[in-house]
N, C-alpha and C positions, 0 to 999 in steps of 0.2 A: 481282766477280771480276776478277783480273788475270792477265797473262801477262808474263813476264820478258824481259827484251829479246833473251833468249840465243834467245829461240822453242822454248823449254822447252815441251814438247810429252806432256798429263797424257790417259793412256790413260784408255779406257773399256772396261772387265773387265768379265766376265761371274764371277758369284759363286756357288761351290758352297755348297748348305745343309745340314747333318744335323737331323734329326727326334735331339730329347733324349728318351731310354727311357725308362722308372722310373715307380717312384707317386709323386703330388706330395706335398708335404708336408701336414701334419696343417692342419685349418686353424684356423687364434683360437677358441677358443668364444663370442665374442662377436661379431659381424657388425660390422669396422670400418664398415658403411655410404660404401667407397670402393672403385673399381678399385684393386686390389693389382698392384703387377707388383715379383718380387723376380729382381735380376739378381746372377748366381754369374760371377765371372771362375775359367776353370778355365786349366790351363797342358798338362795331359796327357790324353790324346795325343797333343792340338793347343791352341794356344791356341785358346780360344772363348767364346761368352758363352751360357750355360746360363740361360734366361730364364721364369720360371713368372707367368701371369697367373691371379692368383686372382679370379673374376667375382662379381658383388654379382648378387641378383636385379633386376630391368630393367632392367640392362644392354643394349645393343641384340645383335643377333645376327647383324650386318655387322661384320668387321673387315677390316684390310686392312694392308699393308705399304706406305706413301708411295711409296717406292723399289724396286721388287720385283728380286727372282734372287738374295737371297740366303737365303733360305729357302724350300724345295722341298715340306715338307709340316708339316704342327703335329701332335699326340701332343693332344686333348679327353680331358676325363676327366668323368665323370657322375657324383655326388653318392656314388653306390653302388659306383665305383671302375672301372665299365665305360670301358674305353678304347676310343677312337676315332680313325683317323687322317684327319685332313681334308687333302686337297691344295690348293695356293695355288696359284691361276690364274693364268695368262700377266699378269694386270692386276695383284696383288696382294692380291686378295679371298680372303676366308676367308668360309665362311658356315657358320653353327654351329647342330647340330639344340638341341633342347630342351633342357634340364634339364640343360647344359654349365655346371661349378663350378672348371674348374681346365684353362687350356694350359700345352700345355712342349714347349719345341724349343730348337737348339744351330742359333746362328751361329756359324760358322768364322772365326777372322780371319786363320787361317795361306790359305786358298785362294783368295787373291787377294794374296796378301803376299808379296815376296821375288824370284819368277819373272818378272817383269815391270814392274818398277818402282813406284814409288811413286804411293799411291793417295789421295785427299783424304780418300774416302768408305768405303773396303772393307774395312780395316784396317788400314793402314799402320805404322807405325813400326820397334823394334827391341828385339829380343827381348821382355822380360814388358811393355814401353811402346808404347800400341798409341794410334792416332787412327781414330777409323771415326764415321761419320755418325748419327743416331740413327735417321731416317727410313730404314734400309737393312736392322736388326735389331729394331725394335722393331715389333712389331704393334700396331694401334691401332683406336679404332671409328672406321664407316667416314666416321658422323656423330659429330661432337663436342657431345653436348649440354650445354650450359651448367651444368648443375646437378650434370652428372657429377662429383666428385671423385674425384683419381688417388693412391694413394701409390705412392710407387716404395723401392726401398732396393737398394745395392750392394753386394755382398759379395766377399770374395776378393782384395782390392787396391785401393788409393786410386782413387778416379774424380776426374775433374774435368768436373762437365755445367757446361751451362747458370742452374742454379738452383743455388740455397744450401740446403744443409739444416741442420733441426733440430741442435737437440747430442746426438740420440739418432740421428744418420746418415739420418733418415726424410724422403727430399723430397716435399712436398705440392704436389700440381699440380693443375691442372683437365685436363679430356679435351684441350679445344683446344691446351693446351702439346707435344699431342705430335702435332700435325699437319705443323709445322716444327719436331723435336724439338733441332735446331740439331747441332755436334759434342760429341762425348764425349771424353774423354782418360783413360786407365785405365794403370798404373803409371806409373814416371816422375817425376822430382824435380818439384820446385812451387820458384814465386819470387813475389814480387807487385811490382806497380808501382803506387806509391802518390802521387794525383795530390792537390791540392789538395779537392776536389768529388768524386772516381771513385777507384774500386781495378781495376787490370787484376788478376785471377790466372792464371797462368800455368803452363801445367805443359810442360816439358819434355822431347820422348817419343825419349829416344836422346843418345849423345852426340859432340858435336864434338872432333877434333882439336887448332883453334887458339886456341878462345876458353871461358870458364867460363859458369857460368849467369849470375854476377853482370855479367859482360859482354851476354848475351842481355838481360835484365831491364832492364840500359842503355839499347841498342838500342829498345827498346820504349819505355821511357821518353820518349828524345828524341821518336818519332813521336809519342805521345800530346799529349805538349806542344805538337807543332806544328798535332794539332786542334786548340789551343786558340784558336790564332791566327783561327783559321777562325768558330768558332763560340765565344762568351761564356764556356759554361761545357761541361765534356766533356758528350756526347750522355747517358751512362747514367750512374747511380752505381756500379757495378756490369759489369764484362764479362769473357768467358774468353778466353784465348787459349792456343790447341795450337801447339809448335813442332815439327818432326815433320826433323831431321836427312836428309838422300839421300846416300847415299856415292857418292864420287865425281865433286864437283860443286865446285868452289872459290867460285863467286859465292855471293851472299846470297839473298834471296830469288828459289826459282824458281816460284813461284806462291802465292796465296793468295785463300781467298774468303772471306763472309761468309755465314752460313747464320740466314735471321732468324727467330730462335728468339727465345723472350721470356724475359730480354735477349737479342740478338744474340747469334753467339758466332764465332769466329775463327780458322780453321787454316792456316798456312803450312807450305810446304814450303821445305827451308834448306839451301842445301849443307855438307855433312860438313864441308870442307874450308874453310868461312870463315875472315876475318882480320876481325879490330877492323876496319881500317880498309874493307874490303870493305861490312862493316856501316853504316860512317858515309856510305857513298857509295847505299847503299838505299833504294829507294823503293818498291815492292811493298807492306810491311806499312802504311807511311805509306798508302797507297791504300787501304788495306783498313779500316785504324779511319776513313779520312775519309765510307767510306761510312754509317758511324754518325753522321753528322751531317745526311744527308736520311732521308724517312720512307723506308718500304718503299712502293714503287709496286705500286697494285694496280687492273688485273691488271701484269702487267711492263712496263718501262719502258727496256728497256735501254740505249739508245743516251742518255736521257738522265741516269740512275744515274751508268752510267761516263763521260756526258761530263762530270759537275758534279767527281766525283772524280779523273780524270783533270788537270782543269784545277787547283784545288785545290792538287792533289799539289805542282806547282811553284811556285806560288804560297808556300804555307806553307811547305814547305823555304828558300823567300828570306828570308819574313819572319822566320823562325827564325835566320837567319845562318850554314846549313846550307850555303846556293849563292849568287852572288850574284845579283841580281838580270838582270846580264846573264844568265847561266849556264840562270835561269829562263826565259827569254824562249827563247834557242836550243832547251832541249829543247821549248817549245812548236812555236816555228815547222820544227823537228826532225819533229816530231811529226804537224804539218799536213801536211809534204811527203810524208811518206810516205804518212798516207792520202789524199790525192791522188793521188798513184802508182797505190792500188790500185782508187779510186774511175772514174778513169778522165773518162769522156765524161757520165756517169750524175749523176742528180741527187740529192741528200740523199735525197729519200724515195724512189727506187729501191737508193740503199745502205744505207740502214736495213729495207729491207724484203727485201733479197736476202740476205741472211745473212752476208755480210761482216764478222761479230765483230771477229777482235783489231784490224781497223785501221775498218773505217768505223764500228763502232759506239763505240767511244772517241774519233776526233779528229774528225770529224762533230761528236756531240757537245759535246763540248772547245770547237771553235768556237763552237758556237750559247750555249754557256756564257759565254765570254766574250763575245759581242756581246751576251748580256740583262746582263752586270754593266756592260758599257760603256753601255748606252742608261738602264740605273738611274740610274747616277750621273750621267750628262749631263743625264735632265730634272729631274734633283732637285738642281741643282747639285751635285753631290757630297757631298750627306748623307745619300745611302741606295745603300744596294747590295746585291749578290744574296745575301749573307749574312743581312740582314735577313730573305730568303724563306725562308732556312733558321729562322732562329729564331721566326717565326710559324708556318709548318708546327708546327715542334716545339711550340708551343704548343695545336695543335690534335689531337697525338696522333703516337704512332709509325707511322701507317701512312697513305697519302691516296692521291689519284690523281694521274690526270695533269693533267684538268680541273683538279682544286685547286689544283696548282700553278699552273698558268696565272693563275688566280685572284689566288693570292697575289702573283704577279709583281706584275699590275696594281694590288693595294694597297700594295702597296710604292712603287712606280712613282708612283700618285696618279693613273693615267689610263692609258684602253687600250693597251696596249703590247705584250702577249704573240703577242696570234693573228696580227699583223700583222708580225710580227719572225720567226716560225715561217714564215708562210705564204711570207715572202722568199725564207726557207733552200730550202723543202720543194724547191719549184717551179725553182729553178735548178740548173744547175752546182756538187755539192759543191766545196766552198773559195772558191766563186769569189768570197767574201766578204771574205777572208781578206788583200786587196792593202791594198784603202782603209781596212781596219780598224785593221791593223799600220801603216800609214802616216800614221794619223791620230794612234795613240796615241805614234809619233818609235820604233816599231822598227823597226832599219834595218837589213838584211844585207848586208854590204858584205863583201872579197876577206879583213879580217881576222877576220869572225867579227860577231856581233851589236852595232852601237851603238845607243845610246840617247840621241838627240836634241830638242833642244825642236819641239814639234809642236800642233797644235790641240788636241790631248787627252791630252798629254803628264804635264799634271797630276793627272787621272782613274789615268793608268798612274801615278805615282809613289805616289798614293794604295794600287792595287792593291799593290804592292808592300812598303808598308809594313803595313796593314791592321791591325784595332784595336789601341788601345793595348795597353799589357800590365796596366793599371789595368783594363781593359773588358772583357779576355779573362776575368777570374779569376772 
């Protein structure tokens, strides 16, 4: 997740839910032997989504909402047509008597939309173009068993999830796909971005005053490309991304997060009022696909997520020939100062641990980021780097911990390196790393601004800057 440097500031809503009336529909005469959930986009008397789960028998008889408060009660139905209303607990849970064949309930997307700004997860966008989270409407078991198979199908207007469907509309999932059900995107023009390796698709929820969609599509482009730089080949074949317009907002991206659905998937918030070159000058959604290049940390990791992305971000827009490479350097050391500022007297692991988000959990990070690619490539002579830890993780699966990284470091590396480079950070003064570091690799901040000097580790930085060929990216 990111935050915009305007300090774009994304509420947290509380969300009305209707209970949807009616008898469900007739069911297949044949027992597809799958969780059925068939979702209706209606428009009146509110936009919503009209969502019916047809249950297989052993089914479990825990469900629950990942994200709870937007739905207040579900509408069970018994094989004999007896309705029943169950209420959903403060937690999310649903728990369902016996011989339950059929739910139905209506999330709202109008009641959390429009009165209060724009929302990543509740509904957001504009008019019949809506962006809402999956985990926020979609009810789910409260265990995911492996053997469970899910079909889904959308009706009433284009969707854009997470997965791809059939050429008969019908997405085939397993249970555990809707534990992180990632974002949705429902009406709204589509564009794609088509990379070498990967297809972004894209859908569009709203529209801009100064730029077209083929212009948006652009914009996105360029970021992907300058994953490339980062990592050999794009992270997924395959990823979605929501653009969701804010009226009233001339900058580019005011926020954007990653919701790790499998594949990932991607929603930004944008201002109305962007220009082309506003766009050219963005770094948000850059930040946002560069998280698709470490796994998922589990359980969370966050200081170190946004610190590898954070770093990154400037990094690839250099190598891209996006910024220059000085340009790089200053918003890093930009960037140190400030969480300095807010870190204070406190050490790294009292600002990672006090909740300090937009600033100690990013340049904290940030640093510790670059001091592991700087000691990579120092004992390796300069033939390995923290890139490399990205492309072994990714070899080992979309998801790891923190221990593994650590791990990986030190293969990379070729010899202990990680716990000992951590335990420096943990235990001192945040940044206080941050003198001899820049000083070593010839960044100099001087009365005109960033120079870039020959230094003991000058060529380590020159390396960073330039970073694999464009023969080794592809």
């Amino acid at each position: 997740m990111s935050f915009a440097r305007g300090r774009w500031v994304l509420g947290v809503l509380v969300l009305l839910g209707l209970s949807c009336l009616g008898v469900p529909r007739a069911r297949a005469a044949k027992d597809p032997a799958a969780l059925r959930y068939n979702i209706t986009y209606v428009r009146e008397p509110t936009h919503a989504l009209d969502v019916e789960v047809v249950l297989v028998r052993g089914t479990p008889r825990a469900f629950r909402f990942t994200q709870p408060g937007g739905v207040h009660a579900v509408s069970a139905f018994r094989e004999d047509g007896e309705r029943l209303e169950l209420r959903v607990s403060d937690e999310g849970l649903v728990l369902l008597p016996t011989d339950i064949r059929f739910l139905r309930y209506r999330y709202d997307l109008d009641a959390r939309h429009g009165s209060r700004g724009a929302n990543l997860f509740a509904g957001g966008g504009e008019g019949d173009a809506r962006n809402v989270a999956g985990r926020v409407y979609l009810i789910r078991p409260n265990q995911a068993p492996p053997d469970l198979r899910v079909e889904l199908v959308v009706e009433g207007t284009d969707a854009l999830l997470p997965w791809q469907p059939d050429d008969t509309g019908l997405y085939r999932l397993r249970a555990e796909d809707l534990v992180d059900s990632g974002f949705h995107g429902f009406g709204g023009r589509r564009c794609q971005v088509v990379l070498p390796d990967a297809v972004l698709d894209v859908a569009v929820l709203g529209h801009f005053t100064s730029v077209d969609d083929t212009q948006v599509c652009g914009w996105l482009k360029q970021a992907a490309d300058e994953v490339r730089t980062v990592r050999r080949a794009f992270p997924y074949p395959r990823a979605t991304v929501r653009v969701i317009p804010v009226p009233g907002h001339e900058g580019p991206s005011l926020f954007g997060m990653v919701l790790w659905s499998s594949p990932p998937s991607i929603s930004v918030l944008v201002g109305q009022e962007a220009s082309a070159d506003s766009f050219a000058r963005d770094w948000v959604v850059l930040h946002e696909l560069l998280h698709l290049t470490h796994p998922a940390f589990l359980p969370r990791v966050p200081w170190l997520s946004e610190g590898l992305a954070t770093y990154f971000t400037e990094l690839a827009r250099a190598r891209s020939g996006r910024q220059s490479a000085e340009r790089a350097w200053e918003e890093l050391v930009d960037g140190f100062a400030r969480g300095r500022r807010a870190a204070g007297a406190r050490t790294m692991e009292e600002v990672i641990t006090d909740g300090d988000f937009a600033l100690g959990t990013y340049w904290t990070g940030a640093l510790f980021a670059l001091h592991l690619d700087v000691e990579i490539r120092r004992v390796t002579g300069n033939q390995r780097q923290l890139e490399d830890v990205l492309e072994l993780l990714a070899e080992r699966g979309s998801t790891s911990t923190f221990g593994a990284f650590g791990v990986a470091v030190d293969a990379v590396a070729g010899r202990p390196l990680f716990d000992g480079l951590l335990a420096r950070h943990l235990r001192r003064p945040a940044f206080v790393e941050q003198e001899g570091l820049l000083e070593a690799l010839g960044v100099s901040a001087g009365a005109e601004g960033i120079e870039l000097i020959p230094a003991r580790n000058s060529s380590l930085r020159e390396a960073m800057e330039v970073g694999r060929t464009r023969e080794a990216s592809r």
